[in-house]
C-alpha positions, -999 to 999 in steps of 0.1 A, spaced: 433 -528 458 435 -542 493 444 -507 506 414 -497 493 392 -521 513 417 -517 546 404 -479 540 364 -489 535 364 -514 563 377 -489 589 353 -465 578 327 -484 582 339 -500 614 345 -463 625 313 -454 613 291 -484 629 308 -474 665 305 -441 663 264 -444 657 261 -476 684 280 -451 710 255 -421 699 226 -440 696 227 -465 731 250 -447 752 231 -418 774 257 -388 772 245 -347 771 242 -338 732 272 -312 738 295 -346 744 278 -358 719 291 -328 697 324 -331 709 328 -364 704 318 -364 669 339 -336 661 370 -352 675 362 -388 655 357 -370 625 393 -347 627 409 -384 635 395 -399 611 405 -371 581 441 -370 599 446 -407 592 428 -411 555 451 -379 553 486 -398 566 472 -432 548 475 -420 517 507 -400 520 491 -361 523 499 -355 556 525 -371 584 514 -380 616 547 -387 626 578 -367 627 605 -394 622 
């Protein structure tokens, strides 16, 4: 069960950065886009390798 929260509360943490850097710092909307795009691919590449789907690393 305390996976489980781990898993929320990075979320979340992700989540709350993520809108605080879009919301106060002054960046063109493509960066914007990009930035987004990139967080959210990290973000389903670790939930991925957290729960055993896919390996990040090779050894």
């Amino acid at each position: 069960m305390s996976a489980l929260i781990y898993v929320v509360l990075v979320l979340i943490i992700v989540g709350v950065l993520l809108w605080l850097i879009n919301s106060f710092l002054p960046m063109a909307s493509s960066i914007k886009t990009i930035l987004n795009i990139v967080v959210v691919i990290v973000v389903i590449m670790w939930l991925l390798s957290f729960f055993g789907i896919f390996h990040l690393h090779s050894g």
